[in-house]
MIPA-790152 format. One record per residue: x, y, z of N, C-alpha, C in turn; residue number from 1. Coordinates in nm, 4 decimals. Example, Ala and Ser with C-alpha at 12.3 -4.5 7.8 and 13.67 -1.06 7.14 Angstrom:
residues 2
<nc1:1.3190&nc2:-0.5690&nc3:0.7800&cac1:1.2300&cac2:-0.4500&cac3:0.7800&cc1:1.3200&cc2:-0.3300&cc3:0.7800&k:1>
<nc1:1.2850&nc2:-0.2250&nc3:0.7080&cac1:1.3670&cac2:-0.1060&cac3:0.7140&cc1:1.2900&cc2:0.0030&cc3:0.7870&k:2>
END
This chain:
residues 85
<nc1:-0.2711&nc2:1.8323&nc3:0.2348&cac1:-0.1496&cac2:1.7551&cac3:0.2237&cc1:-0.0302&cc2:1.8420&cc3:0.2595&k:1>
<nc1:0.0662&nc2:1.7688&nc3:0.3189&cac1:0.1569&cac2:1.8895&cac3:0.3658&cc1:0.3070&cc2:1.8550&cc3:0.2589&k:2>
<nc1:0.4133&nc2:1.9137&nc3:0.2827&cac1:0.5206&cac2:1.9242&cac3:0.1484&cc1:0.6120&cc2:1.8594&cc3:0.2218&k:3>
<nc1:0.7098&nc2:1.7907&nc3:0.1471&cac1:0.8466&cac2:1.7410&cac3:0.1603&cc1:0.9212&cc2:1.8330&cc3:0.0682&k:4>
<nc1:1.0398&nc2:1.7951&nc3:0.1761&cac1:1.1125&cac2:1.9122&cac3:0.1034&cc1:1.1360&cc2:1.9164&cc3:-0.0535&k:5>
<nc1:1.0765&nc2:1.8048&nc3:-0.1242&cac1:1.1041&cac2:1.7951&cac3:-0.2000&cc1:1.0234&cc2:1.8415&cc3:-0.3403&k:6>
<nc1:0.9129&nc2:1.9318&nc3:-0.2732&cac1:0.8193&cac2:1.9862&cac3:-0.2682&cc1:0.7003&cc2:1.8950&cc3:-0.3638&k:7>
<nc1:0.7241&nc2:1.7518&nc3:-0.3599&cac1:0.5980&cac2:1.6527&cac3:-0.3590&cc1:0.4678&cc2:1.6384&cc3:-0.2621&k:8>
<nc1:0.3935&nc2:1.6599&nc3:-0.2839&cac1:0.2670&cac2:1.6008&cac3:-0.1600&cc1:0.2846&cc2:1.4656&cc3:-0.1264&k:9>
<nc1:0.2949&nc2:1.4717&nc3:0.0418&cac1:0.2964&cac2:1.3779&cac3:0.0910&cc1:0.1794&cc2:1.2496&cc3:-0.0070&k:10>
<nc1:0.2335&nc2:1.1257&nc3:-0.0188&cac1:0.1321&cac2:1.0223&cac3:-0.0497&cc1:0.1418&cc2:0.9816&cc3:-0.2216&k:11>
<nc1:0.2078&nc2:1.0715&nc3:-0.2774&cac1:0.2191&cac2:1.0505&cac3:-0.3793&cc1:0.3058&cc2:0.9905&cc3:-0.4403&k:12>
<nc1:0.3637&nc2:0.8962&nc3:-0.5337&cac1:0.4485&cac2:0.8101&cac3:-0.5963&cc1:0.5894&cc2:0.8944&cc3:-0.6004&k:13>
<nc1:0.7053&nc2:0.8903&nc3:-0.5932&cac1:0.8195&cac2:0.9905&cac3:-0.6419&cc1:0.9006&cc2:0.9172&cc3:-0.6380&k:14>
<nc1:1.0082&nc2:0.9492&nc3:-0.6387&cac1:1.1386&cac2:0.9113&cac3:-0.6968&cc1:1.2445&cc2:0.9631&cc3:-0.5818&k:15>
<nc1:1.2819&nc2:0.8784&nc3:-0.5185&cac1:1.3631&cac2:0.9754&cac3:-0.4057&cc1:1.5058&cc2:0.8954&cc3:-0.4206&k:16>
<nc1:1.6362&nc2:0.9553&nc3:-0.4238&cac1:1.7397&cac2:0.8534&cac3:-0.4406&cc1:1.7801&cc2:0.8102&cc3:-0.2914&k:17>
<nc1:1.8157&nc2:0.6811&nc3:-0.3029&cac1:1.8324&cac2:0.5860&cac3:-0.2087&cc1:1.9394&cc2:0.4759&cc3:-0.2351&k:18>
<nc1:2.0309&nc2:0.4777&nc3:-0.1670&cac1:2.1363&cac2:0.3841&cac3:-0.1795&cc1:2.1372&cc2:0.2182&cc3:-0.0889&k:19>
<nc1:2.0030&nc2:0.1546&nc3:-0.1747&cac1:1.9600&cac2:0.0224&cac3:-0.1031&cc1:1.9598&cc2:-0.0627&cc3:-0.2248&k:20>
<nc1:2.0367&nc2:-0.1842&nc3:-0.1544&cac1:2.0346&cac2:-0.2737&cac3:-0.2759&cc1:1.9178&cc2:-0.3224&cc3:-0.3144&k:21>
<nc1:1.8282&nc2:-0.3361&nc3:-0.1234&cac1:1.7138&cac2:-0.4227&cac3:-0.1548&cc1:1.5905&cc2:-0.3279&cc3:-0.2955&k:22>
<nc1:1.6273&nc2:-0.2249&nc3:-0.2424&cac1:1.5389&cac2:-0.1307&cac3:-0.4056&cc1:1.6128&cc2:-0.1427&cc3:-0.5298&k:23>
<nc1:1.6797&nc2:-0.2107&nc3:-0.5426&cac1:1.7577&cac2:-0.2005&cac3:-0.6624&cc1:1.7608&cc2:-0.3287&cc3:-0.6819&k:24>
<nc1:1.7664&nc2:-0.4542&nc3:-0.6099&cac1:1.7335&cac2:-0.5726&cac3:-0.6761&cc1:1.5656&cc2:-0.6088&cc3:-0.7051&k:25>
<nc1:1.4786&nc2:-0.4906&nc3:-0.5990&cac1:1.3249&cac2:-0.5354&cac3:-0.6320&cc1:1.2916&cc2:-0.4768&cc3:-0.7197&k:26>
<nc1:1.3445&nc2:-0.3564&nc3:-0.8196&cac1:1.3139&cac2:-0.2750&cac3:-0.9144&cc1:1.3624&cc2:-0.3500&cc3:-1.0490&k:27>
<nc1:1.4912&nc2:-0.4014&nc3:-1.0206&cac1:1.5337&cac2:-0.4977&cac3:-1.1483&cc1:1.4455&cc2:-0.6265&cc3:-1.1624&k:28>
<nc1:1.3855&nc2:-0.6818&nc3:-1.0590&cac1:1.3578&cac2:-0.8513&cac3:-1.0698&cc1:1.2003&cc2:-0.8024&cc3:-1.0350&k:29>
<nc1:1.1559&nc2:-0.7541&nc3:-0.8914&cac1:0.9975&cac2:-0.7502&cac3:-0.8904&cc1:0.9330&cc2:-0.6797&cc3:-0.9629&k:30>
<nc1:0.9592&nc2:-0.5655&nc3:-1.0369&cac1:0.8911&cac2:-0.4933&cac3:-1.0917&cc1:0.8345&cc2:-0.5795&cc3:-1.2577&k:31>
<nc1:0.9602&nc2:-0.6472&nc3:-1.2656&cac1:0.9087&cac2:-0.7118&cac3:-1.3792&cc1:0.8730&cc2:-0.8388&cc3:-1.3772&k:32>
<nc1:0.8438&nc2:-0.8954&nc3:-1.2975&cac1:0.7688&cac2:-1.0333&cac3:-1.2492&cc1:0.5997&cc2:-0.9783&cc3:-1.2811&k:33>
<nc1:0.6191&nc2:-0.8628&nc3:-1.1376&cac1:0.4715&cac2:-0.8188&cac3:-1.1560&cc1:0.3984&cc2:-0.7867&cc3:-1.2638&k:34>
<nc1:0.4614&nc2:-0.7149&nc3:-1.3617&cac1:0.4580&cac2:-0.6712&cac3:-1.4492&cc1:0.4313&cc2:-0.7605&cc3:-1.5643&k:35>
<nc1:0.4444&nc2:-0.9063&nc3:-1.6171&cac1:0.4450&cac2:-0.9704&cac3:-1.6473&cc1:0.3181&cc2:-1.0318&cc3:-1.6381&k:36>
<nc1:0.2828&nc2:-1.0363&nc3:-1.5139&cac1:0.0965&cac2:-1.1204&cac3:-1.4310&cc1:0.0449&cc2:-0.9539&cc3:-1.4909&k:37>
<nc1:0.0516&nc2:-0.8660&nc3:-1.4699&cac1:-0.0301&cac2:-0.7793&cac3:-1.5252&cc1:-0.0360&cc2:-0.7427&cc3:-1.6710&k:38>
<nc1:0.0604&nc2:-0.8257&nc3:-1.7569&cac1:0.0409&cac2:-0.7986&cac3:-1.8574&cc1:-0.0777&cc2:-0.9221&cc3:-1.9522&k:39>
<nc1:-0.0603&nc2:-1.0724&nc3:-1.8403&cac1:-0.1450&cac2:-1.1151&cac3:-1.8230&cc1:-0.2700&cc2:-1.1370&cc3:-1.8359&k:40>
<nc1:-0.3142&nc2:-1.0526&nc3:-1.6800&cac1:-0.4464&cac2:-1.0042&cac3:-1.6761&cc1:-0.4631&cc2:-0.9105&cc3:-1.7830&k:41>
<nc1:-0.4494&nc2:-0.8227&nc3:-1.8347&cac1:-0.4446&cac2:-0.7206&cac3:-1.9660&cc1:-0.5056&cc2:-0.8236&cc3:-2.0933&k:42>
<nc1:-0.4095&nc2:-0.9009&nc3:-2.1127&cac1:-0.4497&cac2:-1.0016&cac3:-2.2762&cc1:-0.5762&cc2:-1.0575&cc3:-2.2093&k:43>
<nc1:-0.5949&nc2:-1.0865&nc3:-2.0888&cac1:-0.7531&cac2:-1.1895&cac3:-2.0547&cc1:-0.8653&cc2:-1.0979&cc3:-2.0104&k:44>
<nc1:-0.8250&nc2:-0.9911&nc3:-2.0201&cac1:-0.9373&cac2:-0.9237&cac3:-1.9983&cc1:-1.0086&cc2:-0.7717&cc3:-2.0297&k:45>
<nc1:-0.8685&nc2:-0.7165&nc3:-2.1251&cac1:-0.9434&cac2:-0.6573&cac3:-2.1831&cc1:-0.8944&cc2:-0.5132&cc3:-2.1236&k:46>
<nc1:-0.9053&nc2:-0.4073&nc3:-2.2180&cac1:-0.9056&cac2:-0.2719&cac3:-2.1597&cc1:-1.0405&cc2:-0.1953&cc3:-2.1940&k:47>
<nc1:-1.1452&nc2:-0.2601&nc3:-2.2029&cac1:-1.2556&cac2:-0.1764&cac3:-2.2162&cc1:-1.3258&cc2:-0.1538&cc3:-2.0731&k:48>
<nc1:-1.4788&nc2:-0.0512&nc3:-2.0178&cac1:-1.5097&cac2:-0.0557&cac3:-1.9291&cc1:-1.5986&cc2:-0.2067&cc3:-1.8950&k:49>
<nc1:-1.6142&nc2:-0.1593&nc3:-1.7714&cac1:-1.7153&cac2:-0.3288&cac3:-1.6999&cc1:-1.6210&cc2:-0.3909&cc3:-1.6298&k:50>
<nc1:-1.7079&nc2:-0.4538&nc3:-1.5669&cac1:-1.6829&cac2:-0.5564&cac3:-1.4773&cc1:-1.6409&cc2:-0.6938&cc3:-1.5480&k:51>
<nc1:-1.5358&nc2:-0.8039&nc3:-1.5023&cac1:-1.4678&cac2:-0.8981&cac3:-1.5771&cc1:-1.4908&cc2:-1.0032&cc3:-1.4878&k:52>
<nc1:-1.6031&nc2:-1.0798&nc3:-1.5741&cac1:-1.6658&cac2:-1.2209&cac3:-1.5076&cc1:-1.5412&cc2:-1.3233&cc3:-1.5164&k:53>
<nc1:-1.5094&nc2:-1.4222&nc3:-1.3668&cac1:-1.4125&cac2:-1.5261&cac3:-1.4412&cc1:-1.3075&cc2:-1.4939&cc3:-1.4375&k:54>
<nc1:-1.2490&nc2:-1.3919&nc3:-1.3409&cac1:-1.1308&cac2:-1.3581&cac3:-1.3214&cc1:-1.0750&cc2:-1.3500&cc3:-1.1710&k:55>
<nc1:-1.1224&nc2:-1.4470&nc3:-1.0727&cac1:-1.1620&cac2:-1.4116&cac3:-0.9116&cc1:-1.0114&cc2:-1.4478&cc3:-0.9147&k:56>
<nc1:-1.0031&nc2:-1.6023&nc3:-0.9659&cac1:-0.8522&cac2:-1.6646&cac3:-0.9288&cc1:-0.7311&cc2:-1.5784&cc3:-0.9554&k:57>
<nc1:-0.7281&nc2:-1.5103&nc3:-1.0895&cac1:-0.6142&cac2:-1.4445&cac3:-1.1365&cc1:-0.6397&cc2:-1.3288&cc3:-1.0277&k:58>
<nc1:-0.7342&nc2:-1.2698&nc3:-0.9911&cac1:-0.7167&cac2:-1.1064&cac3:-0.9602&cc1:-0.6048&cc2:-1.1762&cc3:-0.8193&k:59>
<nc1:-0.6952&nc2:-1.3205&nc3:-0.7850&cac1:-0.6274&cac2:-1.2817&cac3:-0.6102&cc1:-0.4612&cc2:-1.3752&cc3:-0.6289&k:60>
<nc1:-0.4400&nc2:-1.4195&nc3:-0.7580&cac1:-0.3297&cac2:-1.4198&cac3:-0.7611&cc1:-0.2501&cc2:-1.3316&cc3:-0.7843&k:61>
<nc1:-0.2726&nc2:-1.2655&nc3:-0.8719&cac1:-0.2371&cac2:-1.1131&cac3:-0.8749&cc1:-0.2008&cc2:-1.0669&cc3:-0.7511&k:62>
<nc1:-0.2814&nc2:-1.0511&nc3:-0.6411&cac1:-0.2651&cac2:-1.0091&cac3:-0.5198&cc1:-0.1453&cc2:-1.0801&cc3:-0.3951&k:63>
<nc1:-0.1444&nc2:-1.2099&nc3:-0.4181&cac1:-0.0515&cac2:-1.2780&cac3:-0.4098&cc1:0.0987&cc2:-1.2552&cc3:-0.4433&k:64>
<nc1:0.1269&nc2:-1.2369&nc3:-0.5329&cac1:0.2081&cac2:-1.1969&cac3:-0.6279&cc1:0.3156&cc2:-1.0725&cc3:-0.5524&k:65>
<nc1:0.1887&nc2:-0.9848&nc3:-0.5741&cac1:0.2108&cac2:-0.8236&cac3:-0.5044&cc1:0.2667&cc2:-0.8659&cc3:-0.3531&k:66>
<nc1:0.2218&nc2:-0.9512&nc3:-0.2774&cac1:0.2486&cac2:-0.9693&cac3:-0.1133&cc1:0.3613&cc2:-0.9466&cc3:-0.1064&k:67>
<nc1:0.3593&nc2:-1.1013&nc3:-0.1788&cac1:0.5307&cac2:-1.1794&cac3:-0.1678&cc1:0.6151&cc2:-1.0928&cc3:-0.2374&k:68>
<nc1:0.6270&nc2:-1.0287&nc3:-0.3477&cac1:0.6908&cac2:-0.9442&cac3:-0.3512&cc1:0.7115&cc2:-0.7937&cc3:-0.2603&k:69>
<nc1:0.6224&nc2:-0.7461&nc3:-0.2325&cac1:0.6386&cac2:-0.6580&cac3:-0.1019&cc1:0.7087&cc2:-0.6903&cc3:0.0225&k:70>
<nc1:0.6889&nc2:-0.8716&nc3:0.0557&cac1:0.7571&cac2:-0.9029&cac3:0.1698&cc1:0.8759&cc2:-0.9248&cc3:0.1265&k:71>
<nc1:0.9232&nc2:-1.0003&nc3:0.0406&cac1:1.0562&cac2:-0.9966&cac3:0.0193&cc1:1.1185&cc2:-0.8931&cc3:0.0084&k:72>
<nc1:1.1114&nc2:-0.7741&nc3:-0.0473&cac1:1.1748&cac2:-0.6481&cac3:-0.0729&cc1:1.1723&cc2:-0.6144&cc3:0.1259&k:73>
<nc1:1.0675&nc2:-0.6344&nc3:0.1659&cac1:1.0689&cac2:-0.5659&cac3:0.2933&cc1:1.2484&cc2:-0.6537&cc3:0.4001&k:74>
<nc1:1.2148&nc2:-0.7722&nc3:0.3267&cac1:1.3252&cac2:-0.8684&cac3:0.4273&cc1:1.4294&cc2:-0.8201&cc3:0.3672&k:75>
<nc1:1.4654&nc2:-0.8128&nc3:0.2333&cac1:1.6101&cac2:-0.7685&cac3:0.2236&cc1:1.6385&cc2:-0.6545&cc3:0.2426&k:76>
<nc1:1.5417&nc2:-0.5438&nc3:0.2751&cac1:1.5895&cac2:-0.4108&cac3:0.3459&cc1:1.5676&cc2:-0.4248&cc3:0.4963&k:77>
<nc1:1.5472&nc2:-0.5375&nc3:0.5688&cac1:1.5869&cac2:-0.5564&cac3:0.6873&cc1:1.7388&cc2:-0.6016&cc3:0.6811&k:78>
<nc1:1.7403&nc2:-0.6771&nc3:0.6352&cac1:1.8596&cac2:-0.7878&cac3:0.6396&cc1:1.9551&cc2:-0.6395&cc3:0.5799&k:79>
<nc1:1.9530&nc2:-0.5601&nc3:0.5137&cac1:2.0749&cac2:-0.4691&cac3:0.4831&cc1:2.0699&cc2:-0.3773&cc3:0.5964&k:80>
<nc1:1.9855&nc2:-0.3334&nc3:0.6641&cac1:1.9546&cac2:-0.2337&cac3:0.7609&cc1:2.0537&cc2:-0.3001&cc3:0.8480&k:81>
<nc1:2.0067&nc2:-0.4589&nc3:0.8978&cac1:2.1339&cac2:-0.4924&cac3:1.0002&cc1:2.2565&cc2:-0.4881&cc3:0.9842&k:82>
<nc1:2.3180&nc2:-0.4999&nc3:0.8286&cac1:2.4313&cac2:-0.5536&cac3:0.8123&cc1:2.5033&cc2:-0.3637&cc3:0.8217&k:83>
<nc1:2.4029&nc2:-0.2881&nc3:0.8466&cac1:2.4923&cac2:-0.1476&cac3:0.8235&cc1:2.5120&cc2:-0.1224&cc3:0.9672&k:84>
<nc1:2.4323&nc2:-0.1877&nc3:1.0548&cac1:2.4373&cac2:-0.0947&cac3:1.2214&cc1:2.5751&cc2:-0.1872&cc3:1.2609&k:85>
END
């Protein structure tokens, strides 16, 4: 893995400051949407090991969830990207 200057390994989760609204309205509103379906899945299924019969619909809503929130965050850091050039 090679270093950023920030001396994190590339790939790993961090914290980098950034002056974007679109991260700052998806950190206030998506993080806790998601967060919410995963707290969800948590009460229905349990934190022990194994596999969780009966959960196909939630997981791929779950996954759902995650998209649309990824795409939206992605559009409003387009839509600010233009409004700066």
């Amino acid at each position: 893995m090679s270093q950023r200057s920030t001396g994190t390994p590339e790939g790993l989760c961090e914290t980098l400051p950034m002056s974007s609204m679109a991260l700052a309205e998806w950190r206030a509103t998506g993080l806790a949407r998601l967060a919410e379906l995963e707290s969800v899945h948590a009460d229905l299924t349990g934190s022990g090991r194994g596999r969780r019969w009966g959960t196909t619909q939630l997981n791929r809503s779950l996954f759902v969830a995650l998209s649309a929130q990824f795409q939206s965050f992605c559009r409003d850091l387009h839509d600010e990207a233009c409004q700066r050039t």
